[in-house]
N, C-alpha and C positions, 0 to 999 in steps of 0.2 A: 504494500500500500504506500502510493504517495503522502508527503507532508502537507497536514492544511497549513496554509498560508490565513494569517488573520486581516491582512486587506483587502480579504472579498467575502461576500456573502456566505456565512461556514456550509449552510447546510448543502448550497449548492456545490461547494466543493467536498463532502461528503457524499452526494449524492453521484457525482461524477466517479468519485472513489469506487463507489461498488459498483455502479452503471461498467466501467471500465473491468471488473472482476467476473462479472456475467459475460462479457462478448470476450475475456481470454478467456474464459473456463472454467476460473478458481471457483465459481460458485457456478453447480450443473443444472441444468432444468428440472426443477420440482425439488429441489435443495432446498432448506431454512437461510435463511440469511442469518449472521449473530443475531444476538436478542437484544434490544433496547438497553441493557444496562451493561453489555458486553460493548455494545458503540459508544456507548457515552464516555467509557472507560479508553476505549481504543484512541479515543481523537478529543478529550478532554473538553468534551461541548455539555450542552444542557439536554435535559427530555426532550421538550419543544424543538429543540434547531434539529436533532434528530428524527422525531416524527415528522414534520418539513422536509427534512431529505424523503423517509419512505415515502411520502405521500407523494413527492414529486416522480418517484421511479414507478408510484402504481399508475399516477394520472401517465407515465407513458406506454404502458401496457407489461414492463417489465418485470414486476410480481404480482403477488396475490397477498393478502393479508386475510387469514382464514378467523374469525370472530373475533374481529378488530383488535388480537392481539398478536400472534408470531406470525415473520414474511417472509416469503418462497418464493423463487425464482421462476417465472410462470414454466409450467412444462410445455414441450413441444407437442404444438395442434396435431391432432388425427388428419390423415388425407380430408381433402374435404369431399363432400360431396357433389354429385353433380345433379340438378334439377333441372332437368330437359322442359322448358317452356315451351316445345310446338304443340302444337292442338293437332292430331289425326281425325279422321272420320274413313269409317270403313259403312257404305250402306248407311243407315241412320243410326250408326253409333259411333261416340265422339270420346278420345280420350285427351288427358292430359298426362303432362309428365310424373304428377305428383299422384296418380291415381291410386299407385300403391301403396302409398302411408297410410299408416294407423291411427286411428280417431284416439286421442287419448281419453278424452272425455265426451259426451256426449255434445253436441252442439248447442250454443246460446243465441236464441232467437227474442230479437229486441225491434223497437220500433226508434228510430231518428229520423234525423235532418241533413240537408248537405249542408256543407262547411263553405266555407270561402276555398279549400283546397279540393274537396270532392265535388264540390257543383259545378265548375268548369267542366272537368274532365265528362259529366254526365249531360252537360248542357243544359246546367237548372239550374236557376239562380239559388242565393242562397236561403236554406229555412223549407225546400221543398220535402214531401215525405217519403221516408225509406222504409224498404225492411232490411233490417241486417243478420246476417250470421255470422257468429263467431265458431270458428274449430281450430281444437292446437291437435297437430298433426305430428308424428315420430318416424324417422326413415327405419323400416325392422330392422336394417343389415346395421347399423352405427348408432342409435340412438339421439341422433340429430332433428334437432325440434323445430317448428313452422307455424308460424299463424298463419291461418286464412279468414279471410274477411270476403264474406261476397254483399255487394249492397244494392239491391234493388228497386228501382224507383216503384212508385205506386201505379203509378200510368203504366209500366209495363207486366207489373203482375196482373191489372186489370184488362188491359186489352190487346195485350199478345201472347198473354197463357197465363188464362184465369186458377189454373193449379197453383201459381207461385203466390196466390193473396190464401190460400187455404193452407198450403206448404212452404215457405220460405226458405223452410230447410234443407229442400229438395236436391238430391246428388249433383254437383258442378254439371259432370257430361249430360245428365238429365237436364239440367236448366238448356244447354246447346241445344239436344236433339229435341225440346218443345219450339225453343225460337225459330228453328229449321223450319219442322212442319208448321209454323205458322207464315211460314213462305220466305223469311229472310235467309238471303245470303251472307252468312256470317264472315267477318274479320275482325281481326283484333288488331289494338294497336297499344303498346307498353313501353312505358318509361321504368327505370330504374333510378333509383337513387340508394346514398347510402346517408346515415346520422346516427347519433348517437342514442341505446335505447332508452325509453320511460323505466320507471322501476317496475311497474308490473311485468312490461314486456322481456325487460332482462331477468327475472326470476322463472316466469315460463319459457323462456327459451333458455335458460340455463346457460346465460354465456359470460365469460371470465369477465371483469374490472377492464374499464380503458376499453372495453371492445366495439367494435361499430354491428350494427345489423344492415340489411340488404334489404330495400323497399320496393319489392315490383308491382309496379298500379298497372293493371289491363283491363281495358273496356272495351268489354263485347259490343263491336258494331253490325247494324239490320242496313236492310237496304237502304240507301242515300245514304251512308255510312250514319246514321242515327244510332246514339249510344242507347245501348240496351240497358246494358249491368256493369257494374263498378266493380274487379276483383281485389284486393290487395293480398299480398303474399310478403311476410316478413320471417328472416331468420335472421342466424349470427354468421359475419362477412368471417371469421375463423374457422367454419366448421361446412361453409356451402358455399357454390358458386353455380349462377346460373347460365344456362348450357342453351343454345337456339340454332334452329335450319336455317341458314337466309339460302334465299333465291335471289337468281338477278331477274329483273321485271321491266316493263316499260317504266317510265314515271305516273303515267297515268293509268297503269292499272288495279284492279282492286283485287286481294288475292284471298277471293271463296272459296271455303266449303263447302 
């Protein structure tokens, strides 16, 4: 270990100390780091300027601090997985990549509004009426977790598959293969983004301190490209990576189902 130097900030240079002992080695993935009264002793500082140094190595993702007392050098991620976001259709049945995950819980079926973030996307101003679903979803082979959100406006449960005002919780490919027979020609169009999680969503998805999640918004478009349904799909950007077919097309074509 290098000398702290008292004309700079200690804990910053404390926290460079071990920061620099993680990327040689001296401390391995899923190691303790010394204990708060072993640092304090090492480099002749205070409690405080010590918890400042860890605190600065967790906000950068390089340990864990497991019941806000001893710190560990975060272990190395699992391969991630891959979630193939094409949508197939064989005949009138439609899959998606994620069809194979497990329900962990049963679904929560609520009533809302669009936001100033989901009403664009659905072409409704804001405050208009939804039905939403929630399902947290598990990959069998890894144990990798997923929220899904499907958000339904009212106008389309009522007058393009009046099942979806009786059922809102009705199967993803289900929800497709009603819009279909209700004569549209389906596409999707999805953004992705990334941010950091809420605390609920970092507790059900079970992802380490410092970690980002993965936000894929897709809205199911009918003919005139009219948005149907609002999906959102969130996991942890450590543990998944989202996977897509591109095709090359004209500019102006539209590419159905």
């Amino acid at each position: 270990m290098g000398e702290i130097q008292r004309s700079g900030p200690l804990y910053q240079q404390i926290a460079a100390e071990i920061r620099n002992g993680i990327v040689e080695g001296q401390y391995k993935p899923g190691a303790p780091l010394p204990s708060e009264a072993d640092l304090i002793e090492q480099y002749g500082v205070s409690r405080p300027t010590v918890r400042k140094a860890i605190a600065a190595l967790r906000a950068e993702g390089l340990i864990e601090v497991t019941h806000g007392k001893r710190s560990y050098v975060r272990a190395l991620p699992a391969p991630a997985v891959n979630i193939e976001r094409t949508v197939t259709r064989s005949g009138k049945t439609f899959r998606t990549g994620h069809h194979a995950w497990q329900q962990i819980e049963d679904p929560t079926v609520y009533r809302t509004t669009t936001t100033a973030t989901t009403g664009p996307l659905l072409k409704l101003a804001e405050g208009e009426a939804l039905f939403a679903v929630d399902r947290l979803l598990s990959d069998p082979h890894t144990d990798t977790r997923a929220l899904h959100r499907v958000l339904i406006p009212f106008a389309t449960a009522a007058d393009e598959a009046g099942q979806l005002g009786e059922a809102p919780d009705t199967e993803l490919e289900e929800i497709y293969a009603l819009l279909a027979a209700a004569g549209h020609k389906l596409t999707w169009d999805e953004t992705v983004s990334a941010r950091m999680p809420l605390p609920d969503e970092r507790e059900a998805l079970r992802v380490p301190d410092a970690t980002p999640i993965l936000l894929a918004s897709r809205v199911t478009l009918g003919t005139d490209r009219r948005p149907l349904i609002l999906e959102e799909l969130r996991t942890g950007a450590d543990r998944a990576q989202l996977a897509y077919h591109i095709a090359a097309d004209s500019p102006r074509a539209l590419h159905a189902v």
